[in-house]
C-alpha positions as CSV (number, residue, x, y, z in Angstrom):
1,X,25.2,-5.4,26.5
2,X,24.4,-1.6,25.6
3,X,21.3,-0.2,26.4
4,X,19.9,3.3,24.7
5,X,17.0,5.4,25.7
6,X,14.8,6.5,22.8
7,X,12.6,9.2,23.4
8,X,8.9,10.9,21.8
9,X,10.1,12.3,18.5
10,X,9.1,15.7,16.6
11,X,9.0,15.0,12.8
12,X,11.4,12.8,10.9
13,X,13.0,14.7,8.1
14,X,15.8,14.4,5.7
15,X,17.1,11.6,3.4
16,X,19.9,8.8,3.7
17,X,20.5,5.5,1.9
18,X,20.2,3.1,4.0
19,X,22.5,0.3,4.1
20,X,23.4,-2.2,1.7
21,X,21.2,-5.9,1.2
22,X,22.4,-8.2,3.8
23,X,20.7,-11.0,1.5
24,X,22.3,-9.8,-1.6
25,X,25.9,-9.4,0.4
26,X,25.9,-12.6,1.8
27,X,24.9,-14.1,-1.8
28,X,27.4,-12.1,-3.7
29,X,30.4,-13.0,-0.9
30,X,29.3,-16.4,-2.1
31,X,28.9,-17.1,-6.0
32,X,32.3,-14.8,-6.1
33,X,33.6,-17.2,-4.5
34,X,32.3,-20.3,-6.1
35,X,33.5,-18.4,-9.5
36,X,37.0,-18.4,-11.5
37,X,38.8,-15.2,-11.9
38,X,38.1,-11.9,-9.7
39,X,34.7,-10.3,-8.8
40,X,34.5,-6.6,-8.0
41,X,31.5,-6.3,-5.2
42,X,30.3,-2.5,-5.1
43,X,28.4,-1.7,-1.9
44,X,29.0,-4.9,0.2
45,X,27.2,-4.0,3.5
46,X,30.1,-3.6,6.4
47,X,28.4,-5.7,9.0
48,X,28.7,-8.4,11.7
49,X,26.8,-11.2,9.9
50,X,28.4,-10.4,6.2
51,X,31.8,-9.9,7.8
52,X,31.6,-13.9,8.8
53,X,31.0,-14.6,5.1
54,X,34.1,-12.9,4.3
55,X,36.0,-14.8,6.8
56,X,34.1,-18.0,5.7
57,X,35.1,-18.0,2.4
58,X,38.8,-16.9,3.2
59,X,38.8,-20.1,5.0
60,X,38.1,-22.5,1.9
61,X,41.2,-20.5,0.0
62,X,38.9,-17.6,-1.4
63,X,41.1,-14.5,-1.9
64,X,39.3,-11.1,-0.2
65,X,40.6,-7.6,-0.8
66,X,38.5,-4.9,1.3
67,X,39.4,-1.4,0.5
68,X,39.8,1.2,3.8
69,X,36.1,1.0,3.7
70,X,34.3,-2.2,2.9
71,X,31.3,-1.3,1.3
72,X,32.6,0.5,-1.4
73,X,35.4,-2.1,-3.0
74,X,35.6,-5.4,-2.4
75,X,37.7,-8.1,-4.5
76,X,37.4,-11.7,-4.5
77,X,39.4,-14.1,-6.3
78,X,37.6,-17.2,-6.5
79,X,38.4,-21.0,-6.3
80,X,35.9,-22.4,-9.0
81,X,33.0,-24.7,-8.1
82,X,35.4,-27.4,-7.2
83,X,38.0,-25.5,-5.3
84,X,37.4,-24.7,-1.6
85,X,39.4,-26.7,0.8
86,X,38.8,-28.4,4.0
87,X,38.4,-26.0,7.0
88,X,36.2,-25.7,10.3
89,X,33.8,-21.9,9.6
90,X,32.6,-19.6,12.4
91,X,29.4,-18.4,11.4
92,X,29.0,-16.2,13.8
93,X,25.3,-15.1,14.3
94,X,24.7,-15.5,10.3
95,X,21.7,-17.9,9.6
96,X,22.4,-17.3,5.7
97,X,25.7,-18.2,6.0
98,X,24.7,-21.6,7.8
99,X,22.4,-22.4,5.5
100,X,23.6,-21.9,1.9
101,X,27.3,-22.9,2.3
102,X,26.4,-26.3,2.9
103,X,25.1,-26.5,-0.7
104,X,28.0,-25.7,-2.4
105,X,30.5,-28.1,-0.1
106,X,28.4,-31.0,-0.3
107,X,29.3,-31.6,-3.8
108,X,32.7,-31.5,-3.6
109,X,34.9,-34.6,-4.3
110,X,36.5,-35.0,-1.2
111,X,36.9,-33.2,1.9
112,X,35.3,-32.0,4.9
113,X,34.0,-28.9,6.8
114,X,32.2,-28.2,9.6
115,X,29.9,-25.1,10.5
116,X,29.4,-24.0,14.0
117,X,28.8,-20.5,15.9
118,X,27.5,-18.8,18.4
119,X,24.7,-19.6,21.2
120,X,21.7,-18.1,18.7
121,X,23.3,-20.3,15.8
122,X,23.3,-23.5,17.9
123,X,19.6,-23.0,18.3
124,X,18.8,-22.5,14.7
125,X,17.8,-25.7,13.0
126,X,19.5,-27.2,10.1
127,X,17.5,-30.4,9.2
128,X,15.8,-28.2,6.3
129,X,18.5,-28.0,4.3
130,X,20.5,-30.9,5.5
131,X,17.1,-33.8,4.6
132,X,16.8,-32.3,0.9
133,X,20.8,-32.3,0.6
134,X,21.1,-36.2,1.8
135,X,18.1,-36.9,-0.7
136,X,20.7,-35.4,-3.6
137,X,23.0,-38.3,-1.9
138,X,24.9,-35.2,0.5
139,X,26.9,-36.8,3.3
140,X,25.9,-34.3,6.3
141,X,25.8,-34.8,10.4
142,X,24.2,-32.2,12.5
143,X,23.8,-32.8,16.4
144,X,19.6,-32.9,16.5
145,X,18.8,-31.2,14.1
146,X,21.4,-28.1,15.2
147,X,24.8,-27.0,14.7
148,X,27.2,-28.0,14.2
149,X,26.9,-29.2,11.0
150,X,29.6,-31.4,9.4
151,X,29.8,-31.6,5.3
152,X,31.5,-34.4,3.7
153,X,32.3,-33.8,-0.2
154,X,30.0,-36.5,-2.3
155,X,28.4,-37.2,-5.4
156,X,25.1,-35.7,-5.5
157,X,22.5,-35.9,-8.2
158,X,19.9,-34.0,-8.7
159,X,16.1,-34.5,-7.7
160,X,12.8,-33.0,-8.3
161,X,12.2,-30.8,-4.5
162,X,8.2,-29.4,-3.5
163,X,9.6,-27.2,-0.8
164,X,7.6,-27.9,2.6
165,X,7.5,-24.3,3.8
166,X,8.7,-21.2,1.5
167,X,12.4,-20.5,2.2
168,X,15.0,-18.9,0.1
169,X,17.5,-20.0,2.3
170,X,16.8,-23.6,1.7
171,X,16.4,-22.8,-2.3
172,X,19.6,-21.5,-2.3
173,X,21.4,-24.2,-0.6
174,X,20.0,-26.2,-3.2
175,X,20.6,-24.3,-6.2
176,X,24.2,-24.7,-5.2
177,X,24.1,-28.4,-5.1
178,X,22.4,-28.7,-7.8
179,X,25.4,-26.8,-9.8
180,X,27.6,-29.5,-8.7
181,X,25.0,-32.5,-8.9
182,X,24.5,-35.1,-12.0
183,X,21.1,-34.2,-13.8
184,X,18.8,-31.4,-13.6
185,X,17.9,-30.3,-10.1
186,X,13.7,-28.5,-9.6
187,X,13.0,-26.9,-7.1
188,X,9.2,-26.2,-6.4
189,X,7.7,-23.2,-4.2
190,X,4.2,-23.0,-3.1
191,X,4.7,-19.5,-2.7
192,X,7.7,-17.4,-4.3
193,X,10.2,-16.6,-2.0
194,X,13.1,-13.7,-2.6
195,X,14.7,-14.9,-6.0
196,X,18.5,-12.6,-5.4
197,X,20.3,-16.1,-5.8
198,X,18.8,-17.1,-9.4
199,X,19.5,-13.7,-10.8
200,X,22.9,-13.7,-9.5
201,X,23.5,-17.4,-10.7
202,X,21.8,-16.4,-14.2
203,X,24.6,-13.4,-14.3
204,X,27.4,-15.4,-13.8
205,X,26.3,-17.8,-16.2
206,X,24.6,-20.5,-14.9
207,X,21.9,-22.9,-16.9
208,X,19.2,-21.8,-14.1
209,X,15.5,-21.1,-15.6
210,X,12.1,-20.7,-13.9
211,X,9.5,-23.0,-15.1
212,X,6.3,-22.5,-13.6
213,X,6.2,-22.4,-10.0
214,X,9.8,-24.3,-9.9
215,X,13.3,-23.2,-10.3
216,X,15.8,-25.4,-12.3
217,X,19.5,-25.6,-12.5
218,X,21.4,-27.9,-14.4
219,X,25.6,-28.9,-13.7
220,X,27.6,-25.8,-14.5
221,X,31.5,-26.1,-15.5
222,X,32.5,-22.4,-14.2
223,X,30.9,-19.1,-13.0
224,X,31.7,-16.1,-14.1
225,X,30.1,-13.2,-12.1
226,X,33.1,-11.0,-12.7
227,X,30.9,-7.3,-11.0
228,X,28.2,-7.2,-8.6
229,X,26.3,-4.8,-7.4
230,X,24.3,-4.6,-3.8
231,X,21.3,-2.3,-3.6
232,X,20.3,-0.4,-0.5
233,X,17.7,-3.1,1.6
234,X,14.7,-2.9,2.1
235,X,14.8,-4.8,5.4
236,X,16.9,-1.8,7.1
237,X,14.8,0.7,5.0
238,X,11.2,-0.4,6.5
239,X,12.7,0.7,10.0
240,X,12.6,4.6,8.9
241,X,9.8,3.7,6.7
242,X,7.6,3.1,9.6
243,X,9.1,5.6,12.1
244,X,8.4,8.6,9.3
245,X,4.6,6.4,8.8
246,X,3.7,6.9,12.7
247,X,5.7,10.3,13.7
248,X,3.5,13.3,12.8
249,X,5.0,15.6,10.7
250,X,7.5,13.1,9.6
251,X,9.0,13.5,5.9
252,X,11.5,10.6,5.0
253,X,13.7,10.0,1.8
254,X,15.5,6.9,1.4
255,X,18.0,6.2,-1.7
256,X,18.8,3.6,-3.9
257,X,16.6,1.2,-1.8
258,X,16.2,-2.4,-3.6
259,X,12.6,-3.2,-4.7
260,X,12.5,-6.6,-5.8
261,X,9.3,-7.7,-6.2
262,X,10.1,-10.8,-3.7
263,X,11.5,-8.7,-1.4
264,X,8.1,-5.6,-1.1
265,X,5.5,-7.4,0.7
266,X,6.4,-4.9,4.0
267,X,5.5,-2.0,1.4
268,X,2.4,-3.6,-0.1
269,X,1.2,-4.4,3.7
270,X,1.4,-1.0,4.9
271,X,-0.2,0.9,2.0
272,X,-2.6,-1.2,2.1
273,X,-3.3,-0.3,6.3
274,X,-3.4,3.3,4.5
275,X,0.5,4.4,5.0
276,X,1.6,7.3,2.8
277,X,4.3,5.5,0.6
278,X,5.9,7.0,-2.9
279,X,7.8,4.8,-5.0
280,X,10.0,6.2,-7.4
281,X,11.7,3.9,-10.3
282,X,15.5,4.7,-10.1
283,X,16.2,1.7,-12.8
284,X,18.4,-1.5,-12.0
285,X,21.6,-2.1,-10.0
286,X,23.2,-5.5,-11.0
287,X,19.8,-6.8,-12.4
288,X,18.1,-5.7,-9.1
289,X,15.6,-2.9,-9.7
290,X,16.0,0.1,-7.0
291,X,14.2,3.2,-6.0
292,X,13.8,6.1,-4.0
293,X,11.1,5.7,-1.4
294,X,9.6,9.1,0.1
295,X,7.0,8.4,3.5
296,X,4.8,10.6,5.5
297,X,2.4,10.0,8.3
298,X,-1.3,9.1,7.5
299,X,-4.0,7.4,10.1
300,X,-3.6,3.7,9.4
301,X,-6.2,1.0,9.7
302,X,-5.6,-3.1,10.8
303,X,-5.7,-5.8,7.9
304,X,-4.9,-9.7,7.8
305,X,-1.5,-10.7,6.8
306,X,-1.2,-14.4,5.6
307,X,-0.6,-16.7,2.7
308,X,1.4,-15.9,-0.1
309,X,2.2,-12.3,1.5
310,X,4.1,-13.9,4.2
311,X,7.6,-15.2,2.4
312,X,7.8,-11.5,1.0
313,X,7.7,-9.8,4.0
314,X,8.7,-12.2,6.9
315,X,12.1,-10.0,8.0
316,X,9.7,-6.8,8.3
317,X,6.7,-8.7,10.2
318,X,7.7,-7.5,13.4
319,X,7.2,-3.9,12.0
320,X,4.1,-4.9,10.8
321,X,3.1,-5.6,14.4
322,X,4.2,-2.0,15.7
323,X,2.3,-0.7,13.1
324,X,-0.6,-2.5,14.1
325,X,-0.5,-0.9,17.5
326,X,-1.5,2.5,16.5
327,X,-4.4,1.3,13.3
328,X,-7.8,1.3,13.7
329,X,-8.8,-2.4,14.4
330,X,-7.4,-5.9,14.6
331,X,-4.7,-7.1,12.7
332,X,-3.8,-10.7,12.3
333,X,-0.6,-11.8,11.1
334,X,-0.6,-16.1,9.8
335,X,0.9,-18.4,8.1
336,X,4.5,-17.3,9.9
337,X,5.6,-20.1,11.9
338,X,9.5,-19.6,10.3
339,X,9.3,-16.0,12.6
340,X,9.8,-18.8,15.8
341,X,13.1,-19.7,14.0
342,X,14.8,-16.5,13.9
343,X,17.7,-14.7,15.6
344,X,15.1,-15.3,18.5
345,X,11.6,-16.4,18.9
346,X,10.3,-13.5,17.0
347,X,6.9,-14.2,17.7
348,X,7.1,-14.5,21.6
349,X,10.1,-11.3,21.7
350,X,7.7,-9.1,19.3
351,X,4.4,-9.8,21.2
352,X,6.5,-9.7,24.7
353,X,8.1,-6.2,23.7
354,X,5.3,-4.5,22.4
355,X,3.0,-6.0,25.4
356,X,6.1,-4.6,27.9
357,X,4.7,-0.9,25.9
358,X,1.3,-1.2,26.4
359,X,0.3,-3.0,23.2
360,X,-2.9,-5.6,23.0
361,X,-0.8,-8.2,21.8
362,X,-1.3,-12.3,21.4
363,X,1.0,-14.9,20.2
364,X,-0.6,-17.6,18.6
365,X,0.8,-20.8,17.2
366,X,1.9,-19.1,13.6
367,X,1.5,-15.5,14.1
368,X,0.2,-12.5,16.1
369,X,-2.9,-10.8,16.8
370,X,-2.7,-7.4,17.5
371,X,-5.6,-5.1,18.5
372,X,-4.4,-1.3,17.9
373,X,-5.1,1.2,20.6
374,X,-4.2,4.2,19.0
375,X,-0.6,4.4,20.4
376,X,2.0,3.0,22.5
377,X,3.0,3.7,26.2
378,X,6.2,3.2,26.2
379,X,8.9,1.4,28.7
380,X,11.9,-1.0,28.3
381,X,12.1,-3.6,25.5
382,X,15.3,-6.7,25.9
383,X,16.4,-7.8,22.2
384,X,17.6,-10.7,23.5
385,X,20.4,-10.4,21.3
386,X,18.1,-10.1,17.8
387,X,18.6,-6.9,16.2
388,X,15.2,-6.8,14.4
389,X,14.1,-6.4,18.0
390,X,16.6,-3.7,19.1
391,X,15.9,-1.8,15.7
392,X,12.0,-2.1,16.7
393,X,12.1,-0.5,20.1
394,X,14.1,2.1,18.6
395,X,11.2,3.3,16.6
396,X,8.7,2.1,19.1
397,X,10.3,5.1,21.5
398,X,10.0,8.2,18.8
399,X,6.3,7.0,18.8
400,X,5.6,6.1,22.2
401,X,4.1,8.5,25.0
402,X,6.9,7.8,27.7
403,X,9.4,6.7,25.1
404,X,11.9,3.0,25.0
405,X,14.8,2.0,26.5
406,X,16.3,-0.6,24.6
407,X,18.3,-3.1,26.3
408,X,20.9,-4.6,24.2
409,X,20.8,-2.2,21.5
410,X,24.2,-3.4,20.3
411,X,22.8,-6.6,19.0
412,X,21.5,-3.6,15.9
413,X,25.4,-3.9,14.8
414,X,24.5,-7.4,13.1
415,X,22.8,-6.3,10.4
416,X,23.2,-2.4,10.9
417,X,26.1,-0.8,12.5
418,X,25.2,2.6,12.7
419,X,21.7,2.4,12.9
420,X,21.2,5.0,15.8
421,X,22.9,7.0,14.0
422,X,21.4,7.5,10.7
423,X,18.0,7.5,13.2
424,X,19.2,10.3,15.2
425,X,20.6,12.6,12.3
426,X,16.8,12.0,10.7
427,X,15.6,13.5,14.2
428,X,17.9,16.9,13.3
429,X,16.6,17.0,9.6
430,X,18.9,15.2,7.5
């Protein structure tokens, strides 16, 4: 376990695209597999979590062909809907990965797989996509609820789903079922959640259409998704995007980051608590619209965070919460009970690190409260091995008074390898 010291910053300035869409990655790893013939991937994000797709898929027969560097070519030769054999997967640390695969397997003829990984993994539940997929007739085993979870091929048909809770994990898993099942399979949302799997699947030719507030797939014979292309995200983006909000002085450019509309609700949030954000349309990268975003400081006030804002935002609500700490005001944050089912507890590691710094700070059953003080402290924040957390004290400490030192820092390399990095060279002005 690293630790790194990050101290009070002068302005933020320069540009950088931040690293490719975890989301999209995994996705793309995924339905390139499930497709016949190659898929060329263009900026597949070179990470812990996505690298455990890779080896995932490799597993079930999928051919991968990485270039000296992995982002920028990427081959896979898939194995067709009905083609990936019988093996055991690491997942690693990926939550993605654990939770769409089992879609696609379930509906196999014969066979059997079983997912497992690490500590973190074994305490991330599966019964949410596991009780939909035994409704579709799915033959799955999970040890309470958690991995590991075994997947026995079956014949699965397809069912009309009201999704409990807004996931698009869970939707995913079952779009992939659904591809394999008898009959139509809908899929409800009470609130939309990120929709990169159903314009993927559309791509590659899948019957897929939104009706409503549902999704619907019907049995597919082949996919064809043949190129993909993976924006910048917006996950990894929002870091800088609130370091260059709360660092006086601060000018920030960041490139070719994906703006799905499922995907902004971090942007929308902090505009509206009065940040300085400029959008600027740079068209579509494999159906995925993209743009540049250019920040600056400006005073910022509290607001409430809940409802139908909380799906679109629910990676970046633990930025929300810095943020929060130097408005004007209360903030409440609701309606984000799936933050307790994270990498970690993100509601008691967000209130606890920000607390550790001097923030007002109190967890509540499905959210935060945050009372904002003008500014940070400063101190030591433990990630506890979640790299949204390690990412956060990072920018906590250019913001603070006495500045952060982040224990377990490394955890970062999950989603975002060279993090520090990129932070540091914006520190020296691009």
């Amino acid at each position: 376990m690293s630790s790194s010291r990050f101290e009070p910053a002068g302005p933020l300035r320069g540009g950088l695209r931040p690293p490719s869409d975890k989301s999209i990655s995994h996705r793309a790893a995924l339905i390139a597999a499930m497709g016949e013939g190659e898929t060329r991937i263009e900026g597949y994000l070179d990470a812990a979590d996505t690298r455990s797709t890779l080896a995932a898929v490799a597993a079930l027969g999928v051919g991968v062909e990485a270039g000296p560097e992995l982002g920028r070519a990427l081959t896979v030769a898939g194995v067709g809907l009905r083609g990936p054999r019988p093996a055991a997967i690491d997942v690693g640390n990926a939550g993605t990965l654990l939770r769409l695969l089992p879609g696609w397997l379930a509906g196999q003829e014969a066979g059997e797989w079983t997912l497992d990984g690490d500590d973190s993994i074994r305490r991330r539940p599966v019964d949410r996509v596991a009780l939909p997929l035994r409704e579709m007739g799915a033959d799955v085993e999970a040890r309470e609820g958690m991995p590991p979870l075994t997947v026995r091929g079956a014949a699965l048909r397809g069912i009309d789903y009201e999704m409990p809770i807004a996931s698009a994990q869970v939707k995913s898993c079952l779009l992939f079922a659904g591809l394999l099942a008898a009959g139509s399979t809908r899929i409800a949302e009470g609130h939309p959640s990120r929709d990169h799997t159903e314009r993927m699947l559309a791509a590659a030719g899948a019957p897929i259409e939104r009706a409503g507030g549902a999704v619907v797939v019907r049995p597919a014979e082949r996919l064809e998704p043949r190129r993909i292309d993976v924006p910048a995200d917006i996950s990894s983006a929002a870091f800088f995007v609130v370091a260059a909000a709360l660092v006086p002085g601060s000018e920030v450019v960041l490139e070719g980051v994906g703006v799905n509309p499922t995907r902004t609700g971090i942007l929308a949030i902090l505009e509206r608590m009065g940040a300085s954000i400029e959008v600027e349309p740079e068209g579509e990268h494999g159906g995925e619209p993209v743009a540049r975003l250019r920040v600056r400081p400006s005073p910022l006030r509290a607001t409430d965070v809940g409802g139908a804002e909380v799906p679109l935002a629910i990676d970046e609500l633990p930025l929300v919460a810095l943020a929060a700490c130097f408005a004007e005001g209360t903030t409440t944050i609701r309606d984000a009970a799936e933050l307790r089912r994270k990498e970690s507890d993100r509601v008691e590691t967000v209130a606890a690190a920000l607390r550790a710094l001097g923030g007002a700070v109190e967890p509540t059953a499905d959210g935060l409260v945050i009372t904002g003080t003008g500014g940070l402290r400063g101190g030591i924040v433990r990630s506890h091995g979640d790299h949204r957390i390690a990412m956060l004290g990072a920018v906590a400490g250019l913001a603070a008074a006495d500045g952060v030192e982040v224990e377990g820092m490394d955890a970062a390399a999950v989603s975002y390898p060279r993090f520090e990095a990129d932070l540091r060279s914006l520190l020296g002005g691009g």
